[in-house]
N, C-alpha and C positions, 0 to 999 in steps of 0.2 A: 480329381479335377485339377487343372493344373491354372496356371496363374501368372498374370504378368509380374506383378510383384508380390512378396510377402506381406509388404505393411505398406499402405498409402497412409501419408498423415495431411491432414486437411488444418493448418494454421500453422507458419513458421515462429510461433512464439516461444518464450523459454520452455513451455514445455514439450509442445510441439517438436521442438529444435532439440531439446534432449533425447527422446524417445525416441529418434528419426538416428541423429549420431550413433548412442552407441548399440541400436537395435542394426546398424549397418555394419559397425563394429565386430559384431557379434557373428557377422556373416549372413545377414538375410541382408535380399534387395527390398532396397527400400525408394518410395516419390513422394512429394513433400509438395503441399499444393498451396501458396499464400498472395493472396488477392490485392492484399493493403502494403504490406510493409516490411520485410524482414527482421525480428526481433520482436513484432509483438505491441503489447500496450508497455510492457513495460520499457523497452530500451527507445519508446518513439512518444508515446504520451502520457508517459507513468514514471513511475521511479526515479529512472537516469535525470530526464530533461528538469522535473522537479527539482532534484538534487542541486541541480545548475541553479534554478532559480533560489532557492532556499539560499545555497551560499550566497551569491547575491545579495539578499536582502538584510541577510547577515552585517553585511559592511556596513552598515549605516551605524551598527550600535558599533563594531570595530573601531571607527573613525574618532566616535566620541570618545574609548575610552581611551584612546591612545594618547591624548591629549594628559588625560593623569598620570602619565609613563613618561611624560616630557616631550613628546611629540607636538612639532605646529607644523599644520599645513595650510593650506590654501583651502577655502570651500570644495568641499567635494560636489560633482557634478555626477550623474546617472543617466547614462544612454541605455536604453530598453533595446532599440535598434542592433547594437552593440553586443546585449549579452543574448539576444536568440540567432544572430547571425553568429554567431561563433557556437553557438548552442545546436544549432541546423549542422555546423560543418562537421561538430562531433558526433552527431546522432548519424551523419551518413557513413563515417568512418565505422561507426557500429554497424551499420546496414550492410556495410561489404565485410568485417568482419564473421558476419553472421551467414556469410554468403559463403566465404571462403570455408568455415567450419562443417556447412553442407557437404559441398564440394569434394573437399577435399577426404570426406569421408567416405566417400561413392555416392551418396544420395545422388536420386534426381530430383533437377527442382526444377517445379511447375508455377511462374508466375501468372495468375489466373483466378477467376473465381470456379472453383470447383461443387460441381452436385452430385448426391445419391441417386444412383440411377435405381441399384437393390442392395440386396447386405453384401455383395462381395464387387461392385462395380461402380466405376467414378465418372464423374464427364467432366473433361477441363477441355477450353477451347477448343470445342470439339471432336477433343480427341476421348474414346473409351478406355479405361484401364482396369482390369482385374486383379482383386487382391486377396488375399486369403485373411488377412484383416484390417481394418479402415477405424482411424484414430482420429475421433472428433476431438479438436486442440483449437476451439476457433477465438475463445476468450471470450470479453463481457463488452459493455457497449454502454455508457452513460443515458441517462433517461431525466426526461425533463416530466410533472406533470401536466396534464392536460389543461391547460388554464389558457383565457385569454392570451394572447398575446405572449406565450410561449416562445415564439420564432424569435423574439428580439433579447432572448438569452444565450448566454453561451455554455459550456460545458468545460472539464479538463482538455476535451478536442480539441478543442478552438483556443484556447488562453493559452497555449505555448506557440502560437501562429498569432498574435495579434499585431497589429502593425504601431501601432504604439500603447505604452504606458497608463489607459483610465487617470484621469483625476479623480473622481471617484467610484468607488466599488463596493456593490453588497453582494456577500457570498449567502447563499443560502443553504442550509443542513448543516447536521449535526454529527458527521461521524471524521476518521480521521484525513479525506481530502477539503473538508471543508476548512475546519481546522489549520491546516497544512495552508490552502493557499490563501484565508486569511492571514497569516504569517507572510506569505510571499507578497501578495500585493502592498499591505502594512508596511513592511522594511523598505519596500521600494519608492516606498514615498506617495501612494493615494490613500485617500479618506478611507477607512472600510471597516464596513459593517458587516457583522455576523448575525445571521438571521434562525432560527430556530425554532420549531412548534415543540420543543418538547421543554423538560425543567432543567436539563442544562446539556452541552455537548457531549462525545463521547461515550454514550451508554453501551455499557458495559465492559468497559476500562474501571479499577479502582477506584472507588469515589474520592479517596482521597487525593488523588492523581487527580480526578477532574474538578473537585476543586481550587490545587494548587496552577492548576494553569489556566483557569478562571480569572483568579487573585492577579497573575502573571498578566495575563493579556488588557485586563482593567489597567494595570501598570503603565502597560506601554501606549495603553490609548486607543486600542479598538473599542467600536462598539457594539457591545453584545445586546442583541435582545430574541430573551427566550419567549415559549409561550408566545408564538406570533408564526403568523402565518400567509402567504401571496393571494390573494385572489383574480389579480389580472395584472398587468404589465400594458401600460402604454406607450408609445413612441412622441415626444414632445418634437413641434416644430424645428428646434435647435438641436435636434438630434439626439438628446436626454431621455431618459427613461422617467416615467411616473408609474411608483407602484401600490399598487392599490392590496394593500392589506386584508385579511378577512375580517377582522376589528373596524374595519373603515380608513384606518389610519393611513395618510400616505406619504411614504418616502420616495426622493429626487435622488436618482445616480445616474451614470453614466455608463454601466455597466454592471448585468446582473448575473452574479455565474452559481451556476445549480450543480450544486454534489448532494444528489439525495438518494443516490445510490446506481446501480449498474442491471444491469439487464443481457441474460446470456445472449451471445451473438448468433444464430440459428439462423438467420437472413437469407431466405429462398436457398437454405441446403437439401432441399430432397427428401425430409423427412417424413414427406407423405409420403415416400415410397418403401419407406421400411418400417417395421417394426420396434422403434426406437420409443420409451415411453417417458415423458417429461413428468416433472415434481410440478406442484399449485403455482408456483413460482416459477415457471418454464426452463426450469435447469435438466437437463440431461440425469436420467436417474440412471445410477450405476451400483452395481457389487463393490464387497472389496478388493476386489480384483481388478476394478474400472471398465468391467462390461456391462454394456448395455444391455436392455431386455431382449435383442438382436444381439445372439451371441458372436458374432465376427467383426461387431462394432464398439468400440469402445470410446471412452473419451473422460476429459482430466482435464483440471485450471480451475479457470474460472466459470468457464461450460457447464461443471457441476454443482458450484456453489458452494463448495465446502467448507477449505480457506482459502482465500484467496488472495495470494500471498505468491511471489515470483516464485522461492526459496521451496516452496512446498509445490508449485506446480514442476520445479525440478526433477524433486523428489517421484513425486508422482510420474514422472515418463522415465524416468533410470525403470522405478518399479515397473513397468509396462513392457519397457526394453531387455529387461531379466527375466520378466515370467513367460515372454512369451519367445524367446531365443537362449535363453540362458537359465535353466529354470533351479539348475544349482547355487545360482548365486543369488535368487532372488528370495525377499525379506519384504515383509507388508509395510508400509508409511508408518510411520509410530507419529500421530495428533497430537501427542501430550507434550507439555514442555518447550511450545512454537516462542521462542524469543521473535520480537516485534519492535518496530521503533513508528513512532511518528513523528515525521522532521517537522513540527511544528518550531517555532519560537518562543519560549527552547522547547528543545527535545523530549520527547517521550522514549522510555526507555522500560521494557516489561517482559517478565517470563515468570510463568508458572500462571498459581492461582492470584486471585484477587481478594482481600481479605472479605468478602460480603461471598465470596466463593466457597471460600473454604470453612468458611459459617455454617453457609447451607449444607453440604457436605455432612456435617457434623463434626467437623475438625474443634477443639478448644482451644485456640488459638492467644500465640504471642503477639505483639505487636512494637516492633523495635523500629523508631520513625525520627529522621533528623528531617533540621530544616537549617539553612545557611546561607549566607553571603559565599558566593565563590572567590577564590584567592584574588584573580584578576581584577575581581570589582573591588578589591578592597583600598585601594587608595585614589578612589573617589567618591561623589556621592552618588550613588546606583544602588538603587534598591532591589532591584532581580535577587531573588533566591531559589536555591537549587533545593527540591524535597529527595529524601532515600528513606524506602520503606522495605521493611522485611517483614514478611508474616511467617510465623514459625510455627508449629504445631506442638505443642504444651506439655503432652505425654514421650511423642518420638523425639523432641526435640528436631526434628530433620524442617529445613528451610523447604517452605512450599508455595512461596512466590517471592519475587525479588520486580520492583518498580522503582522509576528514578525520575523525574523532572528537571534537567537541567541542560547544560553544554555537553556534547558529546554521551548523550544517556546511550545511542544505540552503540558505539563503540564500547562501552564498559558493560554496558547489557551480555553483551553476546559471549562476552569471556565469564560473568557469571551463570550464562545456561547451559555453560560445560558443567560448572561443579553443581548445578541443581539436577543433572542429567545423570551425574553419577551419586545422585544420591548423599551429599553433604546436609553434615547436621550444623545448627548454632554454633555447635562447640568449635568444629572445621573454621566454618569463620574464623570466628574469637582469638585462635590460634594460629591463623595464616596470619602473618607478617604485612604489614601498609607500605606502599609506597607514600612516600614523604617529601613536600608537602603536595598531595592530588587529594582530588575531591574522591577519587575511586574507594583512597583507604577506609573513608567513612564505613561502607562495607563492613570491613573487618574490626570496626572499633566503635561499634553500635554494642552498648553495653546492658542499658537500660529500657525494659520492654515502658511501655503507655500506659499508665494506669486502665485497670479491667473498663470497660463498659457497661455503663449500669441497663 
């Protein structure tokens, strides 16, 4: 049977957008079908646009300490207006980059929302396309719960589109966008509060890690409260939010933004017409191969739920783009060893295992853990402190996770999960040479493990 194209991919996202490139590369025809946006969640309400804001909210502590460096200036002022209109005009420059990478690869691109008509056939504005196989890339989708008064919250959606700045803000959840745009709104100058049902943010991050940015964020004046929970949201006369706790208790903001997790995007795809079988959790259930139970359809990201992470949905469509055009060159995703950052304030910085990880495991573990003033803060009074922790394994001595809490954790991370990738021991450390004076060399000059745990 013959075919209009080889591969239809349905979501121009980074993984989408990989799979699509060099499977056209490769010399199959390829169409590319994306509804929303080109780039994705991450290059339009993820990562990039974050990033922008994170640095942003950054300056506030910049400003102060410049002033211990000898620096006077005039009061600093914050326009919001300011950093998402310049924010908008890089995100579109991304969006025609993203376009010309299509493009100029041969894809064709389908702006459109596209459906499953069966396992080898697509409808995008009304036109039909046959493919020999069909790559569900559609990503995740934020989710509020069912509660009162849901509609007058926002989500990561809507808070990089807001037309000004909250006075104040309570962010609700516990994982790392909560986290994160507590950080952004915080630096930026609104009241905000971190809301959480569980016993502290983060789970399943180091506890030592979410301790030390615990400590951190009490620091700089957020408000944490764990063990608490929403039961309705009211709209106040004056345009204020009232919200009604499940404790009874009620907190006044001005804006309430829920990160309580993501939900695959499946949204009238057609999937009553194929054969496609979803996990408890409505994720797209796939081989290691990224097929679906409908072997001509497959799909990767955040679709399936696995990690969900830009870098690994990459990963994931090169793999898709190899095995199914290039089958010499293609190698399974390797999970293990996913370096990660959370741009929180400061930074999270993490690869490998996690000492409560490699406990379970049955690993008998080292435990080599500084905590410090960074250089910059040291000629004033700031109390911010950076944590670096190694956990090493006892018998092999070989490094089996590496975490950081501080300024720049994800850029020093990422050059440590080279050498935990090729399998570096303690001693490798101990041995490699610091640079002088950076917070990175602690690394290498971490001498003395933590006394055992009783």
């Amino acid at each position: 049977m013959s075919f209009d194209v080889d591969l239809f991919v349905i979501g121009a996202g980074s993984g989408g957008v990989r799979a699509a490139r060099f499977s056209a590369g490769f010399g199959a025809r390829v169409a590319v079908a994306e509804s929303r946006y080109l780039g994705g969640t991450c290059v339009n309400v993820g990562c990039v646009p974050k990033k922008f804001l994170v640095y942003g909210a950054h300056f506030s502590d910049d400003f102060d300490v410049a002033s211990s460096f000898g620096w006077t200036a005039g009061k600093p002022q914050f326009d919001w207006a300011t950093l998402i209109a310049n924010k908008n005009r890089e995100i579109h420059r991304l969006n025609e980059v993203y376009r010309g990478l299509l493009l100029n690869s041969g894809v064709a691109l389908h702006e459109g929302h596209a459906r499953l008509l069966d396992a080898h056939t697509v409808e995008i504005n009304g036109q039909r396309i046959s493919a020999a196989n069909i790559l569900i890339a559609t990503g995740g989708w934020p989710q509020v719960p069912e509660i009162p008064g849901k509609e007058h919250a926002i989500t990561s959606n809507e808070a990089f589109f807001l037309k000004q700045l909250p006075r104040r803000v309570l962010v609700i959840g516990g994982g790392y966008i909560a986290v994160e745009f507590a950080s952004i709104f915080h630096g930026l100058g609104a009241k905000t509060s971190l809301l959480y049902r569980g016993d502290m943010f983060l789970r399943g991050f180091d506890q030592g890690v979410r301790e030390h940015l615990n400590e951190e964020f009490q620091k700089k004046g957020v408000d944490l409260r764990f063990k608490a929970d929403v039961a309705r949201i009211d709209k106040q006369a004056d345009g204020s939010l009232k919200v009604t706790l499940k404790d009874e208790r009620v907190l006044e903001t001005d804006c309430v933004f829920y990160a309580t997790g993501r939900r695959p995007m499946l949204d009238n795809l057609g999937l009553e017409n194929v054969n496609v079988a979803l996990d408890d959790k409505g994720f797209v259930k796939v081989d290691e191969q990224y097929r679906s139970s409908e072997p001509s359809i497959l799909a990767l990201g955040d679709v399936i739920g696995k990690v969900q992470l830009t870098p690994m949905a990459l990963a994931e469509g090169m793999a898709v783009a190899r095995r199914l055009f290039r089958p010499e060159e293609y190698h399974p995703v390797d999970y293990q060893l996913i370096p990660t950052a959370v741009f929180s304030l400061p930074n999270i910085g993490t690869v490998g295992l996690t000492e409560e990880e490699a406990r379970s495991a049955g690993h008998t573990v080292k435990i080599f853990q500084a905590k410090f003033r960074p250089m910059k803060l040291s000629l004033g009074d700031y109390h911010e402190k950076t944590m670096m922790k190694l956990v090493v394994d006892a018998d092999s001595d070989k490094v089996l996770g590496c975490h950081m809490v501080g300024p720049d954790a994800g850029e020093i991370i990422q050059g440590i999960a080279v050498a935990l990738r090729a399998g570096a021991t303690k001693r490798v450390f101990d041995e490699t040479i610091g640079i002088h004076p950076t917070s990175a060399e602690e690394f290498v000059t971490l001498r003395t493990p933590l006394p055992e745990k009783k």
